[in-house]
PyMOL commands that place a pseudoatom at each C-alpha (Angstrom):
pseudoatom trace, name=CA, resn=UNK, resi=1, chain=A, elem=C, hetatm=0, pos=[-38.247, 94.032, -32.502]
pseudoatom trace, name=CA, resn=UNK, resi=2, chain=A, elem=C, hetatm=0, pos=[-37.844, 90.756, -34.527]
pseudoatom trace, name=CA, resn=UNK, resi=3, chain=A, elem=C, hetatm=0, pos=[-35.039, 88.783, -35.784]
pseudoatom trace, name=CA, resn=UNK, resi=4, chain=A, elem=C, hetatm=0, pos=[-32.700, 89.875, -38.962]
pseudoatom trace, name=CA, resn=UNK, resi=5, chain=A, elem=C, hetatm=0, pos=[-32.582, 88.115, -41.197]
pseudoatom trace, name=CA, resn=UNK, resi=6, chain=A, elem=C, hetatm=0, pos=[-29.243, 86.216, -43.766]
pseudoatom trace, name=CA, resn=UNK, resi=7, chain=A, elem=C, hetatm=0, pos=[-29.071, 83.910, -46.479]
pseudoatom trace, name=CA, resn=UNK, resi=8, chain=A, elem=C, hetatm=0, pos=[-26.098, 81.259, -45.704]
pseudoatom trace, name=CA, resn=UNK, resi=9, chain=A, elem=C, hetatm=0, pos=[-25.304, 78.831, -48.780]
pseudoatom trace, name=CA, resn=UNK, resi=10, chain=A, elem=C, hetatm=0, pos=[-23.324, 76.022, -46.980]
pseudoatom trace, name=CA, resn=UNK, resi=11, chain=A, elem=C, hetatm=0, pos=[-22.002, 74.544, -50.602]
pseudoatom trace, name=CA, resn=UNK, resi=12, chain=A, elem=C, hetatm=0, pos=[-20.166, 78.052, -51.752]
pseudoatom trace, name=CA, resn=UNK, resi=13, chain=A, elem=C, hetatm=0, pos=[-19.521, 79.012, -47.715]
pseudoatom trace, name=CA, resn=UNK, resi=14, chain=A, elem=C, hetatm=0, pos=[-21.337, 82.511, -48.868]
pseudoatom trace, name=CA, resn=UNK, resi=15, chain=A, elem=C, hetatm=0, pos=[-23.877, 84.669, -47.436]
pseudoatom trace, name=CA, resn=UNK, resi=16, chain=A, elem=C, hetatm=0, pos=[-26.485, 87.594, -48.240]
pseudoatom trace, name=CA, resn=UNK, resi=17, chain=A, elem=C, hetatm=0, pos=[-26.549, 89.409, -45.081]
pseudoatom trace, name=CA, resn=UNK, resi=18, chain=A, elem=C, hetatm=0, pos=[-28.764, 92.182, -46.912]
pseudoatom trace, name=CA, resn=UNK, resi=19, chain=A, elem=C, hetatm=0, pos=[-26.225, 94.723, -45.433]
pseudoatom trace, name=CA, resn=UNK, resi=20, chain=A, elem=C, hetatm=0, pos=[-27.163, 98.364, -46.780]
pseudoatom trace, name=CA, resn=UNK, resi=21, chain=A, elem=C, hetatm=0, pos=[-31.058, 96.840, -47.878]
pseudoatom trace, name=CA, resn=UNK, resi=22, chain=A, elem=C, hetatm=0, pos=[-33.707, 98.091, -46.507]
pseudoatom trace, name=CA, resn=UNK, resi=23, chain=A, elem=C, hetatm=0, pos=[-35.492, 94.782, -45.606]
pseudoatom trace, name=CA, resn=UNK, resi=24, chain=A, elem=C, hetatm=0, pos=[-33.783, 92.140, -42.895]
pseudoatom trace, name=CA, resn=UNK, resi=25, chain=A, elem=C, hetatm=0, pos=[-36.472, 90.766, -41.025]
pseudoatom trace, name=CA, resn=UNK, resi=26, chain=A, elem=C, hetatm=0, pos=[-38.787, 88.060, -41.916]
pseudoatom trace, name=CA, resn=UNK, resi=27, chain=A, elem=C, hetatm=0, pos=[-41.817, 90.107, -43.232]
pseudoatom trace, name=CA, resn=UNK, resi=28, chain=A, elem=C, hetatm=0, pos=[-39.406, 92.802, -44.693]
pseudoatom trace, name=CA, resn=UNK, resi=29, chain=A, elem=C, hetatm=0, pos=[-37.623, 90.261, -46.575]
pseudoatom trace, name=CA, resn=UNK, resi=30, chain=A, elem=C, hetatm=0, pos=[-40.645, 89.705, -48.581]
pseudoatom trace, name=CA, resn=UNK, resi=31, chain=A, elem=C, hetatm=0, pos=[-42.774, 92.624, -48.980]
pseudoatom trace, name=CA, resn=UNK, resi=32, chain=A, elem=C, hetatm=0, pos=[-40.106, 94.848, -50.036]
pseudoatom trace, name=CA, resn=UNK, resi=33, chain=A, elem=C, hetatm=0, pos=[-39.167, 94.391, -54.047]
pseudoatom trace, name=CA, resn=UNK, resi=34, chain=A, elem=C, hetatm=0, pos=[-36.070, 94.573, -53.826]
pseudoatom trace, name=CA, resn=UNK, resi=35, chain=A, elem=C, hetatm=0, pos=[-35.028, 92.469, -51.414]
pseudoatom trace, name=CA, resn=UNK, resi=36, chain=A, elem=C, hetatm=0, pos=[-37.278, 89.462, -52.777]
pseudoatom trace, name=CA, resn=UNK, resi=37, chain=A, elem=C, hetatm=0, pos=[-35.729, 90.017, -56.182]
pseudoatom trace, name=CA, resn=UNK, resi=38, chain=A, elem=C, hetatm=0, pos=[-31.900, 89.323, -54.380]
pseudoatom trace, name=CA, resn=UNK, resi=39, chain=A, elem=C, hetatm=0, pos=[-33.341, 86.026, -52.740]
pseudoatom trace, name=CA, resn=UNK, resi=40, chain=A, elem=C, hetatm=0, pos=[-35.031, 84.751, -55.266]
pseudoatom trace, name=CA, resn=UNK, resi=41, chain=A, elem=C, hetatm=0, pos=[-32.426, 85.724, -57.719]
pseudoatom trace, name=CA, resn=UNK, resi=42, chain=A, elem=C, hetatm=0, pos=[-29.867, 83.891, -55.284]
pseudoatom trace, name=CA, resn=UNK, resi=43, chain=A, elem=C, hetatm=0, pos=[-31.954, 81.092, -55.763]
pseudoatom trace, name=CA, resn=UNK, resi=44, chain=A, elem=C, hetatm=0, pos=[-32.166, 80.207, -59.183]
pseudoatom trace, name=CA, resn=UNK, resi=45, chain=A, elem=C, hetatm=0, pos=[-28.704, 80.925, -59.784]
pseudoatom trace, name=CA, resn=UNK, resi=46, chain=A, elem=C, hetatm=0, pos=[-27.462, 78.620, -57.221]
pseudoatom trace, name=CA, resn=UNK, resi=47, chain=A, elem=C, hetatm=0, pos=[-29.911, 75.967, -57.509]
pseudoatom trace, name=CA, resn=UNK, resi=48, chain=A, elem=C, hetatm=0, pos=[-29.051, 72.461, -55.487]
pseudoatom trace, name=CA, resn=UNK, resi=49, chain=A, elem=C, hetatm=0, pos=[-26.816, 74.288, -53.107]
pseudoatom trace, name=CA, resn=UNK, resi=50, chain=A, elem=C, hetatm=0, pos=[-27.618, 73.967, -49.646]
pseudoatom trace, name=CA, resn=UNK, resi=51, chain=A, elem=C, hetatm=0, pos=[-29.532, 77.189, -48.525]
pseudoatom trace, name=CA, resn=UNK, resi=52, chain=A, elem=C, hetatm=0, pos=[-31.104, 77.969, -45.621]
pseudoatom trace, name=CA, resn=UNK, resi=53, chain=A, elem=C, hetatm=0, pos=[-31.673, 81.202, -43.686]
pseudoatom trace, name=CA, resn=UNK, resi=54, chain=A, elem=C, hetatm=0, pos=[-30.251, 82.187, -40.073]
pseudoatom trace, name=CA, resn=UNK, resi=55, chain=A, elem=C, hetatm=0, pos=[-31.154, 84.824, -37.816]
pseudoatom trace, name=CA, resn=UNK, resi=56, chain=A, elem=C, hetatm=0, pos=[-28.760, 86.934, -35.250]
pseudoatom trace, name=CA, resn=UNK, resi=57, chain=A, elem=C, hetatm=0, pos=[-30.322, 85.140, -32.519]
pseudoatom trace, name=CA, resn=UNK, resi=58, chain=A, elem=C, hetatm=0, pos=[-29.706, 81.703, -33.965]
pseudoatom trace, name=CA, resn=UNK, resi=59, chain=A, elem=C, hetatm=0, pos=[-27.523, 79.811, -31.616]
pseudoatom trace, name=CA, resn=UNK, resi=60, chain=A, elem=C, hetatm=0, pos=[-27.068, 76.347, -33.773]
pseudoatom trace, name=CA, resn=UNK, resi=61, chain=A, elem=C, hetatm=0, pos=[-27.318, 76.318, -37.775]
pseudoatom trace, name=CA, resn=UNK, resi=62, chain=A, elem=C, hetatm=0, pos=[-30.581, 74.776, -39.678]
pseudoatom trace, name=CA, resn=UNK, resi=63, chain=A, elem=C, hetatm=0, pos=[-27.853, 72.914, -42.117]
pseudoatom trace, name=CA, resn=UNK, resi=64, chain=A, elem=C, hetatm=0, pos=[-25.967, 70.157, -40.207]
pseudoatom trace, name=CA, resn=UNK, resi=65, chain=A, elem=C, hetatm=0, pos=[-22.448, 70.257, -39.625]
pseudoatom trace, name=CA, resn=UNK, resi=66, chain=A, elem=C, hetatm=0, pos=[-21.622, 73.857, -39.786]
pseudoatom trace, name=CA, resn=UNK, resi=67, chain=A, elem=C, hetatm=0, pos=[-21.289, 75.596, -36.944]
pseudoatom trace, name=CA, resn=UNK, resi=68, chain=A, elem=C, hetatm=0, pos=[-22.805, 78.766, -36.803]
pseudoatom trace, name=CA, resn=UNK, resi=69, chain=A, elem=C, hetatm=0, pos=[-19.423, 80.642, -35.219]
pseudoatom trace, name=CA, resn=UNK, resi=70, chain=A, elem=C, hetatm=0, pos=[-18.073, 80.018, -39.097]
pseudoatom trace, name=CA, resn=UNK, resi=71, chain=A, elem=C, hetatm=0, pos=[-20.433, 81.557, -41.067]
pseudoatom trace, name=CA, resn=UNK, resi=72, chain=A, elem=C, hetatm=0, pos=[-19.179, 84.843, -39.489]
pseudoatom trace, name=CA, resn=UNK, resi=73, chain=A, elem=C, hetatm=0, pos=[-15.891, 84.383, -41.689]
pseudoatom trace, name=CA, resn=UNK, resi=74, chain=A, elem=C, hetatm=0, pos=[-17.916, 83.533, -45.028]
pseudoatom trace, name=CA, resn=UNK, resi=75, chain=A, elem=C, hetatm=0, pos=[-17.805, 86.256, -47.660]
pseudoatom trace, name=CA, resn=UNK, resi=76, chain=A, elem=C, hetatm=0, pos=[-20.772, 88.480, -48.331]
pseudoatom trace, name=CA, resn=UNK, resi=77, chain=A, elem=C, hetatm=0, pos=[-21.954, 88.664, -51.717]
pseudoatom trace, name=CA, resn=UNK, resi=78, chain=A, elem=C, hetatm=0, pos=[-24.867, 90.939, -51.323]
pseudoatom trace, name=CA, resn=UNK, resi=79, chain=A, elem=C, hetatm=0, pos=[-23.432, 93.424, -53.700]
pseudoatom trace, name=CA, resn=UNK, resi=80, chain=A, elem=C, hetatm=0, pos=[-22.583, 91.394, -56.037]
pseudoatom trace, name=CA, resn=UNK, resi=81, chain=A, elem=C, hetatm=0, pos=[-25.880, 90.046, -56.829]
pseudoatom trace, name=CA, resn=UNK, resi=82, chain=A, elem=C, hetatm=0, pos=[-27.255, 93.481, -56.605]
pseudoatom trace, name=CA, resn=UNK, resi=83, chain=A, elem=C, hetatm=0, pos=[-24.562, 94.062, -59.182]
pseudoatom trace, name=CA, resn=UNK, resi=84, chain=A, elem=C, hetatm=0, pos=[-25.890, 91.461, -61.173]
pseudoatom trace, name=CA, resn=UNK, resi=85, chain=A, elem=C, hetatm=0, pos=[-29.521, 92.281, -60.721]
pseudoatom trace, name=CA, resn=UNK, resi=86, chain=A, elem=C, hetatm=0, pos=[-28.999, 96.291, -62.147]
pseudoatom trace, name=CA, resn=UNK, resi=87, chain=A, elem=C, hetatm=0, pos=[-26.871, 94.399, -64.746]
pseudoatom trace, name=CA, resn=UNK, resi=88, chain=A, elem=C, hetatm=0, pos=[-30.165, 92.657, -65.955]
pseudoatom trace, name=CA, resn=UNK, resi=89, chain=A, elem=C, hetatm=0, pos=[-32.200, 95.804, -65.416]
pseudoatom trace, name=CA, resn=UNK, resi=90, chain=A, elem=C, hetatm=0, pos=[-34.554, 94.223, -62.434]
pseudoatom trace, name=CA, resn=UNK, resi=91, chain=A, elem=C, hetatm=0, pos=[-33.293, 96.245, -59.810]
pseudoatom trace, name=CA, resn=UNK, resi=92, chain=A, elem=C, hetatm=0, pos=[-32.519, 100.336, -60.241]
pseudoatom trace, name=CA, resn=UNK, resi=93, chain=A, elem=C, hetatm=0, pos=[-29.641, 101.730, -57.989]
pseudoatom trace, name=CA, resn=UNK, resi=94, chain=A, elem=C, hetatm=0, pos=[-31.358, 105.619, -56.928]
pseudoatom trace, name=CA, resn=UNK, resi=95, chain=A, elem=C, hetatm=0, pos=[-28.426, 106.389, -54.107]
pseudoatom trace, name=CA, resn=UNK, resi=96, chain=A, elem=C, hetatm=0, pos=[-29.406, 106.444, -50.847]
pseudoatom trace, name=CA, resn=UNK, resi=97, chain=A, elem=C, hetatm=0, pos=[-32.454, 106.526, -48.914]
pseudoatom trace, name=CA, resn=UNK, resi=98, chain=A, elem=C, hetatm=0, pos=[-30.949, 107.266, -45.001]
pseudoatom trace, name=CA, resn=UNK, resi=99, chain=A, elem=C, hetatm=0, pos=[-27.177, 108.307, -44.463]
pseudoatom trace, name=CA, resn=UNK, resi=100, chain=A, elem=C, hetatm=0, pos=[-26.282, 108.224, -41.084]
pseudoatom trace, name=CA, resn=UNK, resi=101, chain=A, elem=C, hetatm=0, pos=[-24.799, 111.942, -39.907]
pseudoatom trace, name=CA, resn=UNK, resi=102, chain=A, elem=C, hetatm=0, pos=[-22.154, 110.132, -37.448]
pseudoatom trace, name=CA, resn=UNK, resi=103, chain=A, elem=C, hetatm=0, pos=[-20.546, 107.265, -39.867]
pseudoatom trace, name=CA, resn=UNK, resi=104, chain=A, elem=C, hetatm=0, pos=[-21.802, 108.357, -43.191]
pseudoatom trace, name=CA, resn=UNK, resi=105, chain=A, elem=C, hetatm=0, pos=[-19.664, 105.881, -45.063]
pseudoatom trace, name=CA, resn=UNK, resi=106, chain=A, elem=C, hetatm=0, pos=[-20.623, 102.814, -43.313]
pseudoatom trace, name=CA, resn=UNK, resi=107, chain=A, elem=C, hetatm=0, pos=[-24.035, 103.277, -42.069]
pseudoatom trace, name=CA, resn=UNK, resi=108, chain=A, elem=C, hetatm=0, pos=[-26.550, 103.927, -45.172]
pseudoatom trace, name=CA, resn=UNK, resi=109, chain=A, elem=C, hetatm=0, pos=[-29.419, 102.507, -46.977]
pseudoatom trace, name=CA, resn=UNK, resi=110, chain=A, elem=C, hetatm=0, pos=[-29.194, 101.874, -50.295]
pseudoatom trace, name=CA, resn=UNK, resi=111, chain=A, elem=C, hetatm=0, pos=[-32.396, 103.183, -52.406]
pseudoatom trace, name=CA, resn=UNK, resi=112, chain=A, elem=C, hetatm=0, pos=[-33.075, 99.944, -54.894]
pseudoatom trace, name=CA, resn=UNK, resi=113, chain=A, elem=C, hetatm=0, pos=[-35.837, 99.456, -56.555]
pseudoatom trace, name=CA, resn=UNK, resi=114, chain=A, elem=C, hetatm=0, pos=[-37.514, 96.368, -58.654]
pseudoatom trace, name=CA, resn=UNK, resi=115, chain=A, elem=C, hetatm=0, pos=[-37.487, 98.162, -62.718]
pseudoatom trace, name=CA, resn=UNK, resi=116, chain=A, elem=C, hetatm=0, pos=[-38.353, 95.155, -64.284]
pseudoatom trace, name=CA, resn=UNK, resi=117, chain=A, elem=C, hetatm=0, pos=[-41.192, 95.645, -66.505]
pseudoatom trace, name=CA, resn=UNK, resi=118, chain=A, elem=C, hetatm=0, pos=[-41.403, 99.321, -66.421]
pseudoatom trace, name=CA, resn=UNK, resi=119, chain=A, elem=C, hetatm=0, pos=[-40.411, 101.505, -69.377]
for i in range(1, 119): cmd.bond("trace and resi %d" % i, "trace and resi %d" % (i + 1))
show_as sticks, trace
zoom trace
């Protein structure tokens, strides 16, 4: 099945956990627009933090000293840097792409897609 994917940034005690994107595992991540335009937007905005990536089957963290029980409790700002990245018109917001019947209001995918460039 293969291991999903988050972001963890150990200096701001924040994660991406790509909740609601259509892309968590490690060849998702980068072959789907969207998703590589919230890491890589992540990035550059939070340059000399210390980033690394976990997976759910992680049982230590990559980044010494935190333990990886912790992260659980550090806030996710995937929206907000999809937020920021419709705000800069690289990313489009087109609703939702799968809604699930049973728990419609916490089990969706969210249709983004990379606009940048097109007009």
């Amino acid at each position: 099945m293969g291991a999903y994917y988050s972001l963890i940034n150990a200096t701001k005690k924040e994660q991406l956990s790509f909740t609601h994107v259509n892309a968590a595992k490690a060849r998702e991540m980068p072959g789907n627009p969207a998703s590589a335009a919230i890491v890589t937007w992540y990035l550059i905005k939070n340059r000399g933090d210390y980033i690394s990536f976990i997976t759910d089957e992680d049982i230590d963290c990559p980044i010494q000293g935190i333990d990886i029980r912790e992260i659980l409790n550090w806030p996710d700002v995937t929206d907000r840097v999809i937020d920021e990245l419709i705000n800069e018109e690289i990313l489009g917001d087109f609703g939702k792409s799968y809604i699930d019947e049973d728990d419609p209001d916490n089990i969706y995918l969210r249709d983004l897609r990379n606009i940048w460039g097109n007009e």
